[in-house]
C-alpha positions in Angstrom: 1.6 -11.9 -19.3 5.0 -10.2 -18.5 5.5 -11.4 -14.5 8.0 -9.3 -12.2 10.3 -11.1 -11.0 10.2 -11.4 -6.9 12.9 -10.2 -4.5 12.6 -13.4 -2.3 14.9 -11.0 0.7 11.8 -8.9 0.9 8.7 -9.5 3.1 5.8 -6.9 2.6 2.8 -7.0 4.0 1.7 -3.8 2.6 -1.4 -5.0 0.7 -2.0 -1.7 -1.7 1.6 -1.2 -2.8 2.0 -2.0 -6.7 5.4 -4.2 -5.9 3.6 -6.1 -3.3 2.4 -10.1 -4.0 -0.1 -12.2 -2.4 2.9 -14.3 -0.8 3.5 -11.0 1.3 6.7 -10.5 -1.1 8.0 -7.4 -2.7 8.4 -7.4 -6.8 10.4 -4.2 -6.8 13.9 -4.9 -8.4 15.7 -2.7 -5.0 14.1 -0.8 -1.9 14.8 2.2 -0.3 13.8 2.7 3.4 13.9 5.8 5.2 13.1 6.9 8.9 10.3 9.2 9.9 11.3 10.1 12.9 13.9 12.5 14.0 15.2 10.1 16.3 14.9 6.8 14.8 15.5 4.1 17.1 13.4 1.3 16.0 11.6 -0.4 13.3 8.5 1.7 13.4 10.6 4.7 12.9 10.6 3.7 9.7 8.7 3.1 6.0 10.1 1.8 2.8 10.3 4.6 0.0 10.2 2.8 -2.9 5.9 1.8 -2.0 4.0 3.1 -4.9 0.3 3.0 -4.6 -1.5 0.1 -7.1 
């Protein structure tokens, strides 16, 4: 079996993302977060855009 290699810089705790391991680390080779707020002023203004859905 063909493992993705982890981005050890990443934490996810996102548990039905296809990137995410069961060491809470993301396998996706780069992230992109975003905000979701029009006035985004803190971290739960925000969501990573790269989460794809297992």
């Amino acid at each position: 079996m063909n493992q993705k290699p982890i981005n050890m810089g990443v934490d996810c705790k996102v548990n039905n993302c296809y990137y995410h391991t069961t060491e809470n680390k993301c396998t996706a080779e780069k992230i992109e977060v975003g905000d979701c707020a029009a006035n985004c002023n803190c971290s739960e203004d925000t969501f990573c855009k790269t989460y794809k859905e297992k």
